[in-house]
N, C-alpha and C positions, 0 to 999 in steps of 0.2 A: 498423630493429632496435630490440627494448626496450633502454633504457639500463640500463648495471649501477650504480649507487653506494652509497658509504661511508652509512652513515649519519648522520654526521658533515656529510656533504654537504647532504643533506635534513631540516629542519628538520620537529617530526611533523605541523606544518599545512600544510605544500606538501608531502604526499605525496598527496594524492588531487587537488589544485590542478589544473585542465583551463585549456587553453587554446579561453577561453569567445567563442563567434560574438558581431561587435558589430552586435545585432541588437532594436531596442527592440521588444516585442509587446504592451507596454501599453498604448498607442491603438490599435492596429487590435483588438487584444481588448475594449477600450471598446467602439469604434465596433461589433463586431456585436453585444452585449452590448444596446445600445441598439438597435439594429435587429431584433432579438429580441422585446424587450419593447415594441416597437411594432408588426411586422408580422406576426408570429408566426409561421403556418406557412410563410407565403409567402417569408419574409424567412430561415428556415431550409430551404429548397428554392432559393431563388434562390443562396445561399453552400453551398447542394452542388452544384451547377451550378456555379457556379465553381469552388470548390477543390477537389473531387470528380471533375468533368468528365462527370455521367452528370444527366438529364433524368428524375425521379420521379411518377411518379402518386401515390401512398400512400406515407408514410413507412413506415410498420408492417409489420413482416413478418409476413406473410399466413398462414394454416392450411398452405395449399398449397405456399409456399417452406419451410415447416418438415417439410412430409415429403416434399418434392422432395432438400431437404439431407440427410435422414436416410436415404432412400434410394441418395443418392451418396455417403456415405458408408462405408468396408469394415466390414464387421461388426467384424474383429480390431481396427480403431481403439474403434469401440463399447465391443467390451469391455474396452478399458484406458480409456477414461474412467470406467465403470463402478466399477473398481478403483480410481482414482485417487480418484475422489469419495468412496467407504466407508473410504479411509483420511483422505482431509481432514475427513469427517464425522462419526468417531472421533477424531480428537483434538479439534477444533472443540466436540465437545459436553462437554466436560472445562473447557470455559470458561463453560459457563454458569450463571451468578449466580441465587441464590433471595432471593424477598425475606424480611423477617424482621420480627420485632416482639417488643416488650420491654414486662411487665406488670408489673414486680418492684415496685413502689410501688401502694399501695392508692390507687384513685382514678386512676390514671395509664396510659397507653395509648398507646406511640409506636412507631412503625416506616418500614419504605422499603420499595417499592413499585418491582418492576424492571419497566420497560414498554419495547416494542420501538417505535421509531416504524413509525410505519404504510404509508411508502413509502421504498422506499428506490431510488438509483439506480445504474446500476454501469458504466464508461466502459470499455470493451475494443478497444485499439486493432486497428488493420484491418493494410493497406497489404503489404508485403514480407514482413511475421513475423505472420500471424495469428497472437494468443493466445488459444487456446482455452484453452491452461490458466488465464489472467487468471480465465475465465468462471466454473470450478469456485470458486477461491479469494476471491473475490468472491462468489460469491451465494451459496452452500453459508452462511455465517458469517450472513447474511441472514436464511436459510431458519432456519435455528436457533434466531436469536434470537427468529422469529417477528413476523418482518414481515408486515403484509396483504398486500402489490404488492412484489415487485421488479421494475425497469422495466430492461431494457437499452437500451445505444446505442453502437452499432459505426458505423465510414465503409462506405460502400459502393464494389464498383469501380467502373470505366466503365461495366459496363452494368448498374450499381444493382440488384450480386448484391451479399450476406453469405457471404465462405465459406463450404463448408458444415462444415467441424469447428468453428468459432464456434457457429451453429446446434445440431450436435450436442451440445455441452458445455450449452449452454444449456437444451435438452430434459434433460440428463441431470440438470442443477441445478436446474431446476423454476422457471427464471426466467417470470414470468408474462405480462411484453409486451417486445416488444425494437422498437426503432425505426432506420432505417439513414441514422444521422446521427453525422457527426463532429466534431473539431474545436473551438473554442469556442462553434462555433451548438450543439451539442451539450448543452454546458456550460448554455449561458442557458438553453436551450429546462427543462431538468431543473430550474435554480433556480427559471424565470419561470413557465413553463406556456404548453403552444400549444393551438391547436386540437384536433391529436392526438396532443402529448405533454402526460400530466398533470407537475404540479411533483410535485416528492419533498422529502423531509425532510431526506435524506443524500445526498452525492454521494460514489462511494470510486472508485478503480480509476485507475492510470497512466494518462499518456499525453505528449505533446509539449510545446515549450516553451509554445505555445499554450493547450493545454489545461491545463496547469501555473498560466498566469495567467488565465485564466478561473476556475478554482476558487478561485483565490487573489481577484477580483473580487468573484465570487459570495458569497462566504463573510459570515456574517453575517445575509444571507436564508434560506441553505441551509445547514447544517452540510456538513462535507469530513472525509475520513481522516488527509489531508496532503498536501503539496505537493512532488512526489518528482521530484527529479534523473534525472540520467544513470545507468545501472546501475552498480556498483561490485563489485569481489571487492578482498578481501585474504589472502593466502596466507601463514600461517606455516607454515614447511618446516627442517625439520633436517636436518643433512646424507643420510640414511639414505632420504630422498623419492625414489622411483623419479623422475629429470626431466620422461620419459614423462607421466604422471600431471600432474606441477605444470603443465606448458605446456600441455597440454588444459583445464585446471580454467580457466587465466588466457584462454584463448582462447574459452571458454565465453562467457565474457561479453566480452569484445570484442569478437563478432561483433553483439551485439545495437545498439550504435550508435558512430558516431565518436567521439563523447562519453562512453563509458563508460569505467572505469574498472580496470586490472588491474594489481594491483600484489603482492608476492610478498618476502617479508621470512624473510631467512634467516642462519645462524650462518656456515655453510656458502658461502665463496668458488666451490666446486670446485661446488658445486651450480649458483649463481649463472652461471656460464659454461656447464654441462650445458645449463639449463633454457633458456636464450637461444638456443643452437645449436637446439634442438628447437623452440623457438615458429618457428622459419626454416625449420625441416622440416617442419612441419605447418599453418603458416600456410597456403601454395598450394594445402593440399586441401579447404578450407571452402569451399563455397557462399559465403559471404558475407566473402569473402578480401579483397576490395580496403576495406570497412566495418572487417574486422577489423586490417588493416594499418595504418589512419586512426589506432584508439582507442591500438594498442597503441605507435606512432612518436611520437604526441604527446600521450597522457597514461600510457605504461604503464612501470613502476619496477622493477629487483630491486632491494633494500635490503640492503647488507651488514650486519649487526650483530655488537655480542659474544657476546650470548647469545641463549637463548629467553626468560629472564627482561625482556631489555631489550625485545625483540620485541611481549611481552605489555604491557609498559607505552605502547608506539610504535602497539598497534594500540586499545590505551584514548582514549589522547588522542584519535587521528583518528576514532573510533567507526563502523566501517565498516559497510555494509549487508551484506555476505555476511563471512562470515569463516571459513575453513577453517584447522583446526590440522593439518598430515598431519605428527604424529610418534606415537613409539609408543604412550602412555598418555598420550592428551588429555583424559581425567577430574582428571590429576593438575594440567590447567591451567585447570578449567573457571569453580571460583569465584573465581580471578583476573579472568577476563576479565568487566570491569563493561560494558561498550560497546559495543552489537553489534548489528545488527538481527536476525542466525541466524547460528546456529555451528554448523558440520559438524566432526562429531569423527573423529578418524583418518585411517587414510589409504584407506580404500576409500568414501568420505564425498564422492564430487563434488557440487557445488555444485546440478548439474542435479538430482541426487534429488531437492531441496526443492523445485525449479521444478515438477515434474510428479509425484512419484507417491508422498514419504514420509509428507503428510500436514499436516504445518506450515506454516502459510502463506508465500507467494510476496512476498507486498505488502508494502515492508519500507520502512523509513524511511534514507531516505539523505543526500549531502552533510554528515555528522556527525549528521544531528538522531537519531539512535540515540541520545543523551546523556541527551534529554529523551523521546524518543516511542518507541514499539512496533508490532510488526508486526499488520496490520490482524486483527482478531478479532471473537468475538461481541460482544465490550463496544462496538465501534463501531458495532453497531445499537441499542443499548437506552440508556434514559435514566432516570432514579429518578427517585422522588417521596416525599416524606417525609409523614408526618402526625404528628399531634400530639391527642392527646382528655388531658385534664382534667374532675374534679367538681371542683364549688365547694369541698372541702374542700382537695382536694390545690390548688390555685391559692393558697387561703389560707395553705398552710407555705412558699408562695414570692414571693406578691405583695408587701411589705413590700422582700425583695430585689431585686423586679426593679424599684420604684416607686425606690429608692437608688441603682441603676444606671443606667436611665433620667433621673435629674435630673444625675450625674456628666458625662453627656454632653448635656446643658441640653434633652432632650426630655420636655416637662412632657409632650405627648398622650399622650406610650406612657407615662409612671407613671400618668398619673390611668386609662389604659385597665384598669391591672392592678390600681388598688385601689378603680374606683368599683363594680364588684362585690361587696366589702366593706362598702361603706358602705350596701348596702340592706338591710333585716327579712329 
């Protein structure tokens, strides 16, 4: 049963605190990382075969599994990917940067320059929860920013299939190669480069603790989005919260793993009790009820508090990856809340919208790092470049300063670079 307590009880950095597996995956993510980058494809087939459990001819999913997949799957899914994509691909392009340039001085000529990298790579986990929605909200921000290659890599099952609504999101997102590889061999194969996977520039897209420290490995050869946790919801509720409503929102996400996180902060004692008895009546009819029992017995919280004022402060500090306000005018809280990967406002605002069909990206920054970082975007495929053009005269109203600041910092090269220009006819 979730636990009810005071606030007072819970201090705001152990409210999303998990009780964390002692599990080190930092050498065996070396060790294939190195195995990767020495035996390449073989060495990324030999560890699907293993941790996979299925025997591959070709990594790449073939012409013919992509319209075997699109043929098994119902048209009416079809068409809500459809829909789900024209609304991510609508907000998505509302992020995209132009570059500029600046002439306002005679002689003078400087600007930035927004370039997409050229491959990018995108990680969509397989297993029990295909995410096809991952696929949309991942490549769609890709496609956008105008990458040449998006590359996928999904695990495959036992018999070295790709779901096929994976598949289909990925036709529907225009991802251009997918390969049926998971895991951290996954990981190296997109930093390092095999035989038939090329390296990428970026690597984005959730996944396990594995895969989490692979990207974290990697990083440095390959750019990453971030290195994202267990899922998380944070629930501010006033008393006037249908319970119905809260304990569906909070069960949302603790079916997605043992490890995730659902916690639910309220003024309201009388709610606190409602909402508890309902996660027990609604726990038993999930699919994924024994997962969702795990998250919600040993990491899920109601937080009594005094107010919504204090609520708002409690869910600042902890800066949560999902955050729903369900009271009545969640406008009137909105530029309060500094810390937040997404905020669903109101109370007909489930969490699930954002996952699948409102449009706002899904890929969110968790564990706190919402303080610092933001939910994955077009800005995560592109990278600037600046220039700089000078005449010899506009150089001359500044080389003088720059040859005085240059010697302040004892580098004679760079002043004599800016004045021995000067000193010729």
């Amino acid at each position: 049963m979730i636990k009810i307590m005071k606030f007072e009880e819970v201090p705001a950095a152990e409210v999303f605190k998990r009780t964390e597996p002692k599990v080190n995956v930092e050498a065996v993510v070396a060790q294939i990382i190195a195995d990767v980058i020495k035996d390449r494809d073989k060495a990324v087939l030999a560890y699907t075969k293993k941790l996979d459990g299925c025997e591959l001819e070709s990594l790449q999913v073939s012409d013919e599994e992509m319209r075997e997949a699109l043929e098994q799957t119902e048209p009416a899914f079809l068409e809500i990917l459809k829909k789900a994509a024209a609304n991510i691909r609508k907000f998505h392009e509302r992020q995209v940067r132009n570059s500029f340039i600046i002439n306002d001085e005679d002689g003078v000529v400087i600007g930035q320059k927004i370039i997409p990298v050229d491959r990018a790579g995108i990680y969509v986990p397989g297993g029990t929860a295909p995410l096809s929605s991952t696929v949309l909200m991942d490549a769609i921000p890709a496609k956008i920013a105008g990458c040449r290659e998006v590359i996928m890599v999904t695990p495959p099952d036992k018999n070295g299939k790709i779901d096929p609504s994976i598949l289909a999101a990925a036709y529907t997102a225009g991802v251009d190669k997918i390969f049926k590889v998971g895991g951290a061999q996954a990981i190296a194969a997109l930093a390092y480069g095999t035989e038939s996977i090329p390296r990428v520039d970026k690597i984005v897209g959730p996944g396990n603790a594995y895969v989490a420290e692979a990207k974290k490995q990697v990083y440095g050869k390959v750019a990453i989005d971030m290195i994202a946790g267990p899922s998380e919801i944070l629930v501010i509720a006033d008393g006037k919260t249908n319970p119905k409503y809260a304990a569906a929102d909070l069960l949302s996400q603790a079916e997605h793993d043992r490890m995730a996180s659902a916690v639910m902060i309220t003024d309201s004692y009388d709610l606190a009790v409602q909402v508890q008895a309902e996660i027990e009546r609604q726990l038993p009819l999930l699919d994924r009820a024994e997962i969702a029992r795990a998250s919600v017995e040993d990491n899920g919280k109601i937080i009594v508090c005094s107010d919504l004022k204090q609520a708002v402060e409690i869910s600042n500090e902890i800066a949560p990856e999902h955050l729903e306000l369900c009271v009545d005018d969640p406008f009137d809280y909105l530029d309060s809340i500094r810390h937040a990967g997404s905020i669903f406002m109101g109370r007909n605002c489930p969490e699930a919208l954002g996952d699948y069909m409102a449009g706002p990206n899904h890929t969110l920054p968790t564990s706190g790092t919402a303080k610092f970082s933001s939910p994955l975007s077009v800005d995560d495929f592109i990278k600037k470049t600046q220039y700089t053009y000078f005449t010899k005269d506009a150089l001359s109203r500044m080389a003088y300063d720059i040859e005085a600041f240059a010697k302040k910092e004892g580098l004679t090269g760079h002043a004599k670079s800016a004045v021995i220009r000067l000193e010729e006819a």
